[in-house]
C-alpha positions in Angstrom: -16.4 1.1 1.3 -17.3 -2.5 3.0 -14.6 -3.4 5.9 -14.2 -6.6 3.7 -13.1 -5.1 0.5 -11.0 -2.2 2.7 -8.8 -5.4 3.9 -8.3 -7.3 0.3 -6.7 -4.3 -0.6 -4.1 -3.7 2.2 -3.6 -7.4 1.3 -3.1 -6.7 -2.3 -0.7 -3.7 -1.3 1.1 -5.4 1.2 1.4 -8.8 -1.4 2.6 -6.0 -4.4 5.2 -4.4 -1.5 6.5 -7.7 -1.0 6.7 -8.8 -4.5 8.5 -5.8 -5.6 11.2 -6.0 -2.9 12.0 -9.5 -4.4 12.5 -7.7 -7.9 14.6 -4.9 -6.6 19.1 -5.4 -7.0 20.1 -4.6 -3.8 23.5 -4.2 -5.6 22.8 -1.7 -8.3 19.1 -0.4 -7.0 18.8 2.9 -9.3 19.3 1.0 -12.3 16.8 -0.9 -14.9 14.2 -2.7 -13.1 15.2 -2.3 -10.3 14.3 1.5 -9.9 10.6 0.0 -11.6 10.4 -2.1 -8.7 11.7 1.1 -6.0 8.8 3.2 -7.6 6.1 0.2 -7.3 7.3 -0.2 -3.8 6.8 3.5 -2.7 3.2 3.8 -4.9 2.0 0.7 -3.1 3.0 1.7 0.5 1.3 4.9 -0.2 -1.9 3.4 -1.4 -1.9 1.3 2.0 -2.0 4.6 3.9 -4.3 6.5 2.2 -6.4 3.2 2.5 -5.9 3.2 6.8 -6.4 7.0 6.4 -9.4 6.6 4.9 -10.9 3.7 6.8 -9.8 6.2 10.2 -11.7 8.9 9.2 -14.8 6.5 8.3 -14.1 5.2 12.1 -14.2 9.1 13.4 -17.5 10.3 11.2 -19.4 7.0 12.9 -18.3 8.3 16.2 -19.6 12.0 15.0 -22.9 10.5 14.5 -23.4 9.1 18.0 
């Protein structure tokens, strides 16, 4: 995966994160959209550590190599 494509998409997560903590009630948070919004929140901070997991491990297999 390019280095340049790796960080669009921490971008996208982090822009999704923050666009889904506008959405969320902080009054009533576990009810209509704003559990939706809880759920998009938690998938998107997940993608954006499986991303730096994955770019780690590309960092450790170059290093391997030497």
């Amino acid at each position: 995966m390019n280095k340049i494509l790796l960080i669009v998409l921490i971008v996208l997560g982090l822009a999704l994160t923050v666009y889904n903590i506008t959405v969320v009630d902080f009054e009533t948070p576990f009810e209509g959209n704003s559990i939706i919004a809880l759920i998009g929140i938690a998938a998107s901070l997940c993608a954006i550590i499986l991303l730096l997991i994955y770019a780690t491990s590309k960092k450790i297999e170059e290093k391997m190599k030497e």
